[in-house]
C-alpha positions in Angstrom: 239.9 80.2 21.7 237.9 80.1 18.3 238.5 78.2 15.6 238.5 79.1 12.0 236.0 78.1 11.1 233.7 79.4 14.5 235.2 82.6 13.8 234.1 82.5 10.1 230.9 81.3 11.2 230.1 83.9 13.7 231.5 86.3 11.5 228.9 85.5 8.4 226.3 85.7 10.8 226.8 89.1 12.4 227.7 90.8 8.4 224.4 89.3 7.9 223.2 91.1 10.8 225.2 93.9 10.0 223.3 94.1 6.6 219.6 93.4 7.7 220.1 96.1 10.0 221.4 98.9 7.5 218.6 97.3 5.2 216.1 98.6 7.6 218.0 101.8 8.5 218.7 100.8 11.8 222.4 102.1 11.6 223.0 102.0 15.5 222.7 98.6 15.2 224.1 98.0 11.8 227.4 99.8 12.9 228.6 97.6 15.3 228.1 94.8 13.8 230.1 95.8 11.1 233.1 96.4 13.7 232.9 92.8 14.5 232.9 91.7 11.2 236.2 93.9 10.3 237.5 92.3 13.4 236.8 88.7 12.6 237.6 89.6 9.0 240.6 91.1 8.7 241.9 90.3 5.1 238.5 90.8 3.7 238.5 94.4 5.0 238.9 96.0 1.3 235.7 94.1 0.6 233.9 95.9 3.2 234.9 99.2 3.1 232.2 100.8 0.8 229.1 99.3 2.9 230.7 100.5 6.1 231.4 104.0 5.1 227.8 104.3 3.7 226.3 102.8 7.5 229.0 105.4 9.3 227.9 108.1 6.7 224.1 107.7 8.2 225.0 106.7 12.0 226.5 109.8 11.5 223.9 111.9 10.2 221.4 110.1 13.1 223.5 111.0 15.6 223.8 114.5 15.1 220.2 114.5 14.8 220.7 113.3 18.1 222.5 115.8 19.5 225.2 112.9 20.2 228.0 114.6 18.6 230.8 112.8 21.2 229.7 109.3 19.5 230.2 110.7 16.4 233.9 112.3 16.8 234.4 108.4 18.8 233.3 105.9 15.8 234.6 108.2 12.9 237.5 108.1 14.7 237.3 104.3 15.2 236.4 103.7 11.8 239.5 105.8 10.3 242.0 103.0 12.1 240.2 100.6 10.4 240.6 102.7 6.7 242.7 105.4 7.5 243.3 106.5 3.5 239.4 106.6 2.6 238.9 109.7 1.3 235.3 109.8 2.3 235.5 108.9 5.5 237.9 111.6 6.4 235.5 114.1 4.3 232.3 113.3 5.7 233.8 113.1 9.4 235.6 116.6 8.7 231.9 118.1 7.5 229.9 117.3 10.9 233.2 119.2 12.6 232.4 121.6 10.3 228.5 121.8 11.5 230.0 121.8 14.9 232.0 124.7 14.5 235.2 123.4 14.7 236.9 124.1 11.1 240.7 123.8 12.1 239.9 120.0 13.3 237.9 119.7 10.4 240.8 121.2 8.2 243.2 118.6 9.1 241.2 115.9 8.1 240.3 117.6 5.0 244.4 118.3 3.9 244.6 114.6 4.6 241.2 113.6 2.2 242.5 116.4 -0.9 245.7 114.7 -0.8 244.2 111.1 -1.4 241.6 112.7 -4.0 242.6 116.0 -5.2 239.8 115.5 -7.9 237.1 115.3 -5.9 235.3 118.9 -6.4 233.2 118.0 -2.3 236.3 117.7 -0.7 237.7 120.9 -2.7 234.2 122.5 -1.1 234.2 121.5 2.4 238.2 122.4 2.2 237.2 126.1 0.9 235.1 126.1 3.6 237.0 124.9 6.9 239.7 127.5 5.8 237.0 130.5 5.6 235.9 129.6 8.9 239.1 128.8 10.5 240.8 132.7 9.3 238.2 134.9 8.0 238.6 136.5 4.6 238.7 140.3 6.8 242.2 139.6 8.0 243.8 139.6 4.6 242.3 142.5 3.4 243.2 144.2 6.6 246.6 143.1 6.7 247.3 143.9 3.4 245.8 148.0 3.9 249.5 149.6 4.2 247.6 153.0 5.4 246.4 151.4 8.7 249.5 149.2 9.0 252.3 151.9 9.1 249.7 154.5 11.2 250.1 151.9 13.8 253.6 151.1 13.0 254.6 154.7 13.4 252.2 155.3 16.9 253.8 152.5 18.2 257.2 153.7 17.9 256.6 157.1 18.6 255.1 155.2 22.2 257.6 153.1 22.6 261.0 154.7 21.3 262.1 155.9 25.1 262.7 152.0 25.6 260.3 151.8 28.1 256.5 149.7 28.3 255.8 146.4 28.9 253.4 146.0 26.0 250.0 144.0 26.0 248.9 143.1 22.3 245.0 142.0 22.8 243.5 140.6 19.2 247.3 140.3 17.9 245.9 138.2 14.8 249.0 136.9 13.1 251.5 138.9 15.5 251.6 142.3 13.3 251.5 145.0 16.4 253.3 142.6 18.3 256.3 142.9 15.9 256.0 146.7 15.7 256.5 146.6 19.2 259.0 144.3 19.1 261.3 146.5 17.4 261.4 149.0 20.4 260.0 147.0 23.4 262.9 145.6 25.8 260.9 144.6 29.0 258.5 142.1 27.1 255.8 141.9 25.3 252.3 139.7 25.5 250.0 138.9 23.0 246.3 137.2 23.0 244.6 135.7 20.4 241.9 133.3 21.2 242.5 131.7 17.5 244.5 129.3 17.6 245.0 129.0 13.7 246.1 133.0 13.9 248.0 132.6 17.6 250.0 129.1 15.8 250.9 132.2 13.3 252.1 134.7 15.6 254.2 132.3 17.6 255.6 130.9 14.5 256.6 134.4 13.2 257.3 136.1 17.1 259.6 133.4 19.0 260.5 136.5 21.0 256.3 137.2 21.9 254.7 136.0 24.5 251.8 134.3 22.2 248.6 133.6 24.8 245.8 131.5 23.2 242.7 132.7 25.2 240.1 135.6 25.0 241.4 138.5 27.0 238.3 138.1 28.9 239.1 135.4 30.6 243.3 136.6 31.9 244.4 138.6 35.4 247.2 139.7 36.3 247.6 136.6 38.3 248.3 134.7 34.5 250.3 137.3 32.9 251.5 139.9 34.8 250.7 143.7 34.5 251.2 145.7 31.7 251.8 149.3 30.7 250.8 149.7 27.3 248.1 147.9 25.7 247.7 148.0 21.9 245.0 146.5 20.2 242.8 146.9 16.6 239.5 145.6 17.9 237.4 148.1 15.5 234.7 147.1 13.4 232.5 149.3 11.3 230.6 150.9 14.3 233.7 150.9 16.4 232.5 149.0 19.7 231.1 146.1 17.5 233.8 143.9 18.5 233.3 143.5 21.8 236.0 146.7 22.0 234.3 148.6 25.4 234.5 144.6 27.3 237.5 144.1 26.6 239.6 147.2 27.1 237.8 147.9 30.1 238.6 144.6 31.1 242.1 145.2 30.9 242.0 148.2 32.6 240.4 146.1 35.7 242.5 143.3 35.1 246.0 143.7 33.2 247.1 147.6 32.9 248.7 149.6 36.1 247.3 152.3 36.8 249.6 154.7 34.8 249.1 152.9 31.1 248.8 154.0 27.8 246.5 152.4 25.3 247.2 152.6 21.1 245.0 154.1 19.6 244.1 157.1 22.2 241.2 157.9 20.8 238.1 158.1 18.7 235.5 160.0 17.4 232.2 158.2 16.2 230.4 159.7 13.5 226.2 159.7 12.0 224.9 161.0 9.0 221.2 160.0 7.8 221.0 159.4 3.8 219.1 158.0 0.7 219.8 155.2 -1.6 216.8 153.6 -3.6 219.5 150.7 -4.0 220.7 150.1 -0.4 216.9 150.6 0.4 215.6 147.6 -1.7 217.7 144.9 0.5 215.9 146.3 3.7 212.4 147.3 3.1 209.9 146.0 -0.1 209.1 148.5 -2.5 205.7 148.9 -3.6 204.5 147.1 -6.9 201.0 147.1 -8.1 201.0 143.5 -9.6 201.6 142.5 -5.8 198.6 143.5 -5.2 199.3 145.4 -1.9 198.9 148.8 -0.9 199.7 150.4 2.8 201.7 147.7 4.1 204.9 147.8 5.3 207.2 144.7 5.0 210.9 144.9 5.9 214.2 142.7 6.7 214.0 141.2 9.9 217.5 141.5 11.0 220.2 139.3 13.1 222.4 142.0 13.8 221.7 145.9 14.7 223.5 146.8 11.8 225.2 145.6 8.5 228.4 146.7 7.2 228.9 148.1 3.5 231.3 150.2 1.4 229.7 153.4 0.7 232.4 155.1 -1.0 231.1 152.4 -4.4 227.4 152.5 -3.9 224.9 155.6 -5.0 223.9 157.5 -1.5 222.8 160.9 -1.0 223.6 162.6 2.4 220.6 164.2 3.8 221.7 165.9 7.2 225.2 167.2 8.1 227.7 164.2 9.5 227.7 164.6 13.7 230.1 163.9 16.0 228.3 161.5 18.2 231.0 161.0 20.7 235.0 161.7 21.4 235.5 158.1 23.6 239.1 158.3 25.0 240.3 154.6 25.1 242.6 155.9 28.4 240.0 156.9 30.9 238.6 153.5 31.4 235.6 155.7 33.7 233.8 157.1 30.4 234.5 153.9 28.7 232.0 152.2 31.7 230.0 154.8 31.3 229.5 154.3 28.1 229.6 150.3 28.3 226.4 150.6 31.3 224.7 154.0 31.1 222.0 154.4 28.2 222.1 158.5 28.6 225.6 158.3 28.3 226.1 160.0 25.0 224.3 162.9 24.8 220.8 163.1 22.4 221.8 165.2 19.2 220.1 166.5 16.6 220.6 166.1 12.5 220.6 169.0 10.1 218.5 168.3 7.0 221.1 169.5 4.5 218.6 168.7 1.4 215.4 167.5 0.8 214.2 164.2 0.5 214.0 160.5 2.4 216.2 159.6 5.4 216.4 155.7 4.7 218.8 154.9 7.5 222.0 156.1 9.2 225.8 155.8 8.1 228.4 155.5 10.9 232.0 156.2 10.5 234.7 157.1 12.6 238.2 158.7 12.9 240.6 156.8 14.9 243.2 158.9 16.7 246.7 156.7 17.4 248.4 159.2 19.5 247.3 161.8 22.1 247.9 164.6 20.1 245.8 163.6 17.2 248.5 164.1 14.6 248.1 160.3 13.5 244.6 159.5 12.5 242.6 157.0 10.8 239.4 157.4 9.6 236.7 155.1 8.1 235.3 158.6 6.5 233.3 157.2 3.0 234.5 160.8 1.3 237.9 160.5 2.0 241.0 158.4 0.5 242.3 157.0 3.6 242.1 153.0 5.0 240.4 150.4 2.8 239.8 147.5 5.5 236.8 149.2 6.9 233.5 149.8 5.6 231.0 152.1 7.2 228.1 150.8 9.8 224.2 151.0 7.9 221.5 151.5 11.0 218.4 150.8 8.3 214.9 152.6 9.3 211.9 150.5 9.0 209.8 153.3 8.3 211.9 155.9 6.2 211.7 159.7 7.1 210.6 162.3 4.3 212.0 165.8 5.4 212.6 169.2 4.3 215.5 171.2 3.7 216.5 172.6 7.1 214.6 169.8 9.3 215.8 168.6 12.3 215.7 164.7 13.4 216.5 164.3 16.9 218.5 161.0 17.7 219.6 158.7 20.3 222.7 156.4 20.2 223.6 153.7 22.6 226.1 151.2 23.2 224.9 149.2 26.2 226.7 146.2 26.6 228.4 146.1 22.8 225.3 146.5 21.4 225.2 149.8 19.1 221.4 151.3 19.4 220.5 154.4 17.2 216.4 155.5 17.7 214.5 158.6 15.9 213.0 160.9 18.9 211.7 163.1 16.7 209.8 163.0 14.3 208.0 159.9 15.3 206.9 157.4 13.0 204.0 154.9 13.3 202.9 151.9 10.9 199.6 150.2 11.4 200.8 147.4 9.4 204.5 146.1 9.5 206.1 143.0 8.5 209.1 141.2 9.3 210.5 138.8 6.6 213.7 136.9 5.4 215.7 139.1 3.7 215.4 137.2 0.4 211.8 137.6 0.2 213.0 141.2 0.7 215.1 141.5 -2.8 213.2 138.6 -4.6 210.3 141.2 -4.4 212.2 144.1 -4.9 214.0 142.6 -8.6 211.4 143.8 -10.8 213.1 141.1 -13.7 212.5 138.7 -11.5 208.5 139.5 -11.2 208.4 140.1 -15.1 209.5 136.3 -15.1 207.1 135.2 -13.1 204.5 137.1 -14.3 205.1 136.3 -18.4 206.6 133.0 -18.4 204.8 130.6 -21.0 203.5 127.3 -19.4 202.6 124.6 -21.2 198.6 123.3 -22.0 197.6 121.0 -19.2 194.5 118.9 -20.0 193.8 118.4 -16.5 191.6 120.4 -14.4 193.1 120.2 -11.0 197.0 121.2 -11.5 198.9 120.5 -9.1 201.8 123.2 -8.7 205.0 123.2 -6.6 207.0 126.8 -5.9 210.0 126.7 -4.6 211.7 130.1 -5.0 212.0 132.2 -2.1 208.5 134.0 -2.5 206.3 131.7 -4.2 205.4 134.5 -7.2 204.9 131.5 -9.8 202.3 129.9 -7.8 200.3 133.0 -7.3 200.1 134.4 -10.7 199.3 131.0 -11.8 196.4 131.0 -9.1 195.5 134.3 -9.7 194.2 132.9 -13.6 193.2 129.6 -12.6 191.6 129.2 -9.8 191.7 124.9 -10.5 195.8 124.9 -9.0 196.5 122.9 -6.0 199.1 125.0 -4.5 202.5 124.2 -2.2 205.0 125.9 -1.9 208.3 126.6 0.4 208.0 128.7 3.4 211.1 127.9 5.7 209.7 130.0 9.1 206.4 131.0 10.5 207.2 135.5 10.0 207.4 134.4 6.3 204.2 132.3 6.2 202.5 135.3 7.9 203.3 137.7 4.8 203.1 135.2 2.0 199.4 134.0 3.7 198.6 137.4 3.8 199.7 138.4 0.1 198.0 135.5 -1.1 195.1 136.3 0.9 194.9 140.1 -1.0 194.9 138.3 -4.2 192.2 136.1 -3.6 194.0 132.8 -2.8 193.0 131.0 0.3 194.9 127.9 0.7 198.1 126.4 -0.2 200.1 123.7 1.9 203.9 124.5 2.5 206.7 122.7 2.9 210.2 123.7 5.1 212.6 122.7 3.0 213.4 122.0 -0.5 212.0 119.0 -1.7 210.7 118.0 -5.3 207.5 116.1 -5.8 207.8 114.3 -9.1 203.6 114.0 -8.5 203.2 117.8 -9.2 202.2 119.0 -12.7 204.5 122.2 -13.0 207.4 122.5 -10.4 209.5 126.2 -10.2 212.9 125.5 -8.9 215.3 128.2 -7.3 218.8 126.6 -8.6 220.7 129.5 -7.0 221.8 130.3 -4.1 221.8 134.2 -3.4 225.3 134.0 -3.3 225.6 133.3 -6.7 226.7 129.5 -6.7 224.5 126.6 -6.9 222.1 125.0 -4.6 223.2 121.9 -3.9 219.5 120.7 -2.0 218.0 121.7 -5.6 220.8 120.1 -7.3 220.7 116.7 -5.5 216.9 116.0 -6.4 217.2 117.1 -9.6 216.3 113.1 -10.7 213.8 113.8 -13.4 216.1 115.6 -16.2 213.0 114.7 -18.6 210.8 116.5 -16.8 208.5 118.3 -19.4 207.0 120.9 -16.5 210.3 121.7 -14.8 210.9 125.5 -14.5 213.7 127.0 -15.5 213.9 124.5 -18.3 217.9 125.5 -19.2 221.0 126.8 -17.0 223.7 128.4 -18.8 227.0 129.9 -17.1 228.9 132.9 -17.9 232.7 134.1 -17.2 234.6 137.4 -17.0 238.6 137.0 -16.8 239.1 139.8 -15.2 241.9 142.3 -13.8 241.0 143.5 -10.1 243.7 144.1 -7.3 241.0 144.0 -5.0 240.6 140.5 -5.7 243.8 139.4 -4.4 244.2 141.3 -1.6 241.3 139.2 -0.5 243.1 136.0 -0.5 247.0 136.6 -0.2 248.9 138.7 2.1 251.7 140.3 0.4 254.7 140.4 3.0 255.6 144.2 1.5 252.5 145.5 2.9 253.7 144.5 6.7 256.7 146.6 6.8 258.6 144.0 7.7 256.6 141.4 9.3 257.0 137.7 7.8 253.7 136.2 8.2 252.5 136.3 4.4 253.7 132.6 3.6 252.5 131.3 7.0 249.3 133.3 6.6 248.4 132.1 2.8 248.2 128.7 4.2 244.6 129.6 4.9 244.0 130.7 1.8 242.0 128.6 -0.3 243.5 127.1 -3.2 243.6 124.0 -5.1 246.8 121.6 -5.8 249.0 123.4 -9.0 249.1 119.3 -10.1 245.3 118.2 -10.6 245.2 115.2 -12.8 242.0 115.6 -14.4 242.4 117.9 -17.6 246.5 117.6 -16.7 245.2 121.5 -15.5 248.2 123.2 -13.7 246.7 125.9 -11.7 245.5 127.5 -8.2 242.1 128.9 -7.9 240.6 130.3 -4.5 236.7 130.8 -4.6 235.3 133.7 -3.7 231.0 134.2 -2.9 228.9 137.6 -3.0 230.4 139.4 -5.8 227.9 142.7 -7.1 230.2 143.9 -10.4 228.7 147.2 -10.0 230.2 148.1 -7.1 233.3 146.7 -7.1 236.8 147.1 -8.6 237.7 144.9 -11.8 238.6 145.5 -15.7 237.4 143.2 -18.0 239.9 141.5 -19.9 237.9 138.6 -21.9 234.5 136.5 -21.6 232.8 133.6 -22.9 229.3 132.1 -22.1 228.9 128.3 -22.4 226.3 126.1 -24.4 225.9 123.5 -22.0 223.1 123.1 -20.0 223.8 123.1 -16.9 220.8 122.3 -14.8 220.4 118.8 -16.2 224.5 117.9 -17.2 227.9 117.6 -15.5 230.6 118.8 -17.3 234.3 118.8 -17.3 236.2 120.7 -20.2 238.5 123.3 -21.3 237.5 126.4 -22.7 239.3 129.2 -24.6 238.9 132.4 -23.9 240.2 135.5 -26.2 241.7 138.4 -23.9 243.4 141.4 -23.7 246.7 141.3 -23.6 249.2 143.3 -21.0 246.5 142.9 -18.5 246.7 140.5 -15.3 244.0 138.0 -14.8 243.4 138.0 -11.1 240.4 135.6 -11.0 236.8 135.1 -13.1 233.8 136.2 -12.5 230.6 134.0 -13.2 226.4 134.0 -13.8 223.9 132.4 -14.8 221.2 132.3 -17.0 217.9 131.1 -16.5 216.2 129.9 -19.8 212.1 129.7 -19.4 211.9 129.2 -23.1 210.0 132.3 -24.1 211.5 134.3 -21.1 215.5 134.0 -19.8 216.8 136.0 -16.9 220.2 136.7 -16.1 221.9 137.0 -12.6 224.3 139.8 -13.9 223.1 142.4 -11.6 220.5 140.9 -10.3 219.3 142.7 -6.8 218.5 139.2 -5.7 221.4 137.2 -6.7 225.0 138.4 -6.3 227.9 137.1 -8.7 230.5 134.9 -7.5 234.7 134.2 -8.5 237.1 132.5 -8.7 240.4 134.5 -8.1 243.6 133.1 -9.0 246.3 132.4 -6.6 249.1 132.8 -9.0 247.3 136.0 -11.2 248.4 135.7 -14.9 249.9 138.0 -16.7 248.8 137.7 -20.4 250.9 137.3 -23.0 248.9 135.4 -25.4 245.4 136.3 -27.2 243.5 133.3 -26.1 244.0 131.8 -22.3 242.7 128.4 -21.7 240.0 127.9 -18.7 239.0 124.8 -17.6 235.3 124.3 -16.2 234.3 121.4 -14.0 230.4 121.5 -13.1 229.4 118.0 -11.0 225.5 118.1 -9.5 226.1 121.7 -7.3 229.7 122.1 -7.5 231.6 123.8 -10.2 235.4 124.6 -10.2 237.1 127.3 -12.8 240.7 128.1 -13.5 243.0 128.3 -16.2 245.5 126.1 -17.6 248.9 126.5 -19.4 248.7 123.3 -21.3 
């Protein structure tokens, strides 16, 4: 055994270890010396607390580096026995989970970290953030669509009313078909989910549902029996995108006798080809002389084989007549695998030309048929007033098609494998010169405000010769109309992949500029004469790697030189069906409380401001194109690129009217130039919806507006 006074001695010499070690970043070391000392130290914990967070805080981040993301869950987990109510620790272990992809772990460390600091606005972030990844926004807007919810409700009782079926739910979500079937099924029912935020739901909700926590995928009938009818909402914009052909014909294979139905019967797939200057400018770059380029094609270089969009609010022309593609009949599991494996197995099909003009890409839409005899139907039809959870499939072309009145376009589809495939046979377009770029290149180009900026703004006198410039917007326009007049600029700027450098090497190239160095990610060199900074996000919320190297607020040469914010109240049902599911819309399904745990609000008792309130945030808001009234605005004095602020805020409004939530933007001040976000074709709007909306019954309605480095919080108070 150890004396007192060995321990202590020991003990001084490993914290002095302990500190040498962090001193010289060598936090594998550091760390565990800093264990022994809380060992050794136990009633001088408190004092150590701070210096060991900050050590676990970059272990951490060296770790995951690392790839060694067991040793980080094993010493944050270590560490929180030691300090078990540090807010940070919980936070900072909960955002690696995040990284890691595991946002219900993360969330429950996060619910613990808000509740010891429901001030802190990172926390509030990270919290938004594990509950957007744990249930997707989708689900509440879907659930809350009463079109689609009683076609199903009335399919399945029309299938089920004999008393008969053993029922397979697959994709059950919170447990909503499952309950339908519930109220006729008598010989059991299954459900899968394989999330187990949404399964926790269903079980909750269904005690008399068989809730199964796994892909569908990966069941026999050796785990849960054989079924008779299988219902399932799988659907995404394009139909199959979900994995839909796998996994009903898996079920077929695996889980349904022979004799099964499946809800829905049926579907037919639609395509149409259309025109819209506006959809166009996110895919492909338009052409604009002060570029100086001329026959090149440059276009988004894509993750996905299509995007998803609501083309009942946005401005599209329909070019050719809309096609039936295909009628896929969910109960002969034969054409499904035909479909699933065989390229050829829709038939080639050709496109009327209804009107003149540009074929920039195909819409794809479908009707989905609930019962056999087609008397139930859903469709996803743009032009008609039916369900508002789905938007319509975009298949973009790279090289858009000018045609005639009464032309024909030949087309292919495909779905081999999940993967949707639409090709032009005829006619056949070529390009000698095609790019592939980011899509923010894409609409930085395209948002000819944006160019104006860049092309006008007034820079100060520099007495040197060699200037030394740093651009870091997403296409370095700043730098190259500054090179383009003075050919004495040292040039770097910030090209985050090696497709981009290609095209901004070869603009710069057609405009006479040779060299530049680049840089990967964001980072600020105080050295540089004149620095252009991208404080946005194209989501329309701050950039927090701008935000934390923003150290030089006296910074003559910094450009934008002033950040103002905007807000709309505003009235928009739309809004909250996003975040809240209302438990009339279920026809009688209780899941809404259990449900709007996920949604992401803030504590109604914040202490700073005494603000009584619940706010969810909500990114990639175009006002153009979607549903509000406005019902009061304001826009703010303060600067926001160089000051935090916390403050309250009256707002004069219209009175009657429910405020569901705020809208906000920015303005970007270049002294003799400003440019607003406010539809922007590069930066989208952001919100803040309220969880509670308020009815207004006075003039004015008191907001509240927190802004610390990147994060800013808005929501209203009483008081």
């Amino acid at each position: 055994m150890y004396s007192d006074n060995e321990k202590r001695k020991v003990g001084l010499t490993c914290l002095l270890k302990a500190r040498n070690y962090a001193r010289i970043k060598d936090w594998a070391r550091a760390f565990p010396h800093y264990l022994m000392c809380l060992e050794l130290f136990p009633n001088d914990r408190r004092n150590l607390e701070d210096e060991f967070t900050d050590v676990l805080y970059q272990l951490g981040i060296w770790l995951e580096s690392n790839n060694k993301l067991t040793d980080i869950c094993k010493w944050y987990i270590t560490g929180l026995q030691y300090f078990p109510t540090n807010a940070n620790l919980l936070n900072h272990f909960a955002e690696h989970l995040l990284r890691i992809e595991e946002p219900q772990t993360a969330l429950t460390y996060l619910e613990t970290a808000h509740r010891l600091d429901p001030t802190s606005l990172v926390i509030d972030r990270n919290l938004t953030a594990a509950k957007l990844n744990t249930v997707p926004r989708w689900h509440y807007r879907m659930l809350n669509d009463c079109k689609r919810n009683e076609a199903f409700k009335v399919a399945i009782s029309k299938a089920l009313s004999s008393g008969c079926g053993k029922v397979l739910d697959i994709g059950t979500g919170c447990g909503l078909l499952s309950f339908y079937a519930s109220q006729f099924s008598t010989t059991g029912i299954t459900a899968i989910e394989s999330s187990n935020a949404l399964a926790n739901i269903a079980k909750s909700s269904l005690p008399q549902v068989n809730v199964v926590t796994k892909h569908s995928t990966s069941l026999h009938s050796t785990d849960i029996g054989l079924h008779n009818v299988l219902i399932t909402e799988i659907f995404d914009a394009a139909l199959f995108g979900e994995h839909a052909l796998e996994t009903i014909i898996h079920a077929w294979d695996n889980l349904l006798d022979a004799s099964s139905t499946v809800i829905p019967h049926s579907a037919d797939l639609f395509v149409t080809g259309f025109s819209s200057s506006d959809l166009l400018k996110r895919h492909r770059l338009c052409s604009d002389p002060r570029l100086g380029l001329s026959n090149v094609c440059v276009t988004q270089r894509l993750k996905e084989p299509y995007e998803a969009d609501n083309l009942k609010r946005r401005p599209v022309s329909y070019i050719t007549n809309t096609y039936k593609a295909c009628t896929v009949s969910f109960n002969d599991v034969t054409q499904l695998k035909d479909i699933y494996s065989n390229v050829d197995a829709i038939a080639n099909f050709s496109l009327h030309c209804v009107n003149s003009g540009s074929i920039d890409g195909f819409a794809i839409w479908f009707n989905l048929y609930l019962d056999e005899e087609k008397t139930n139907v859903i469709t996803t039809d743009p032009r008609e007033n039916n369900v508002n959870c789905w938007e319509q499939a975009m298949i973009y072309l790279d090289h858009p098609i000018a045609v005639d009145q009464n032309d024909e376009i030949t087309v292919k589809l495909s779905c081999i494998k999940n993967e949707l495939k639409l090709t032009v046979l005829q006619p056949v377009s070529t390009c000698s010169h095609c790019f592939k770029v980011s899509g923010e290149i894409i609409t930085y180009l395209n948002d000819t405000s944006l160019i104006n900026i860049c092309e006008n703004v007034h820079l100060p006198q520099l007495s040197k010769t060699d200037i030394k410039v740093l651009d870091l917007n997403p296409f370095p326009l700043f730098a190259l109309f500054l090179a383009r007049r003075n050919s004495n600029v040292t040039l770097k700027c910030l090209v985050k992949d090696v497709q981009d450098f290609e095209f901004i090497n070869f603009v710069f190239k057609c405009n006479g500029v040779d060299t530049f160095e680049m840089c990967q990610e964001v980072e600020i060199d105080s050295s540089s004469d004149l620095i252009f900074i991208n404080p946005l996000l194209t989501n329309g919320t701050l950039d927090e790697s701008v935000f934390l190297q923003l150290t030089r607020p006296d910074c003559v040469n910094l450009f934008p030189k002033r950040l103002y914010l905007h807000i709309e109240v505003v009235e928009s049902e739309y809004l909250h069906n996003c975040c809240r599911v209302d438990d009339r819309n279920l026809f009688g399904h209780k899941a809404a409380d259990l449900m709007n745990e996920y949604s992401v609000s803030v504590d109604s008792n914040r202490r700073y401001l005494t603000e009584r309130f619940q706010v969810y945030e909500h990114w990639e808001i175009e006002p153009k194109y979607f549903s509000y009234k406005s019902i009061g605005s304001i826009n703010l004095s303060a600067d926001l690129l160089h000051n935090d602020i916390s403050t309250k805020v009256p707002v004069t409004v219209v009175t009657g009217r429910t405020a569901n939530g705020v809208l906000y933007w920015f303005t970007m001040d270049y002294i003799t130039h400003s440019f607003t976000t406010y539809n922007s074709l590069h930066y989208n709007n952001a919100c803040f919806i309220f969880s509670q909306p308020k009815y207004l019954t006075d003039q004015v309605l008191q907001l509240t507006v927190r802004k610390e480095n990147s994060l800013l919080h808005v929501g209203y108070t009483d008081t």
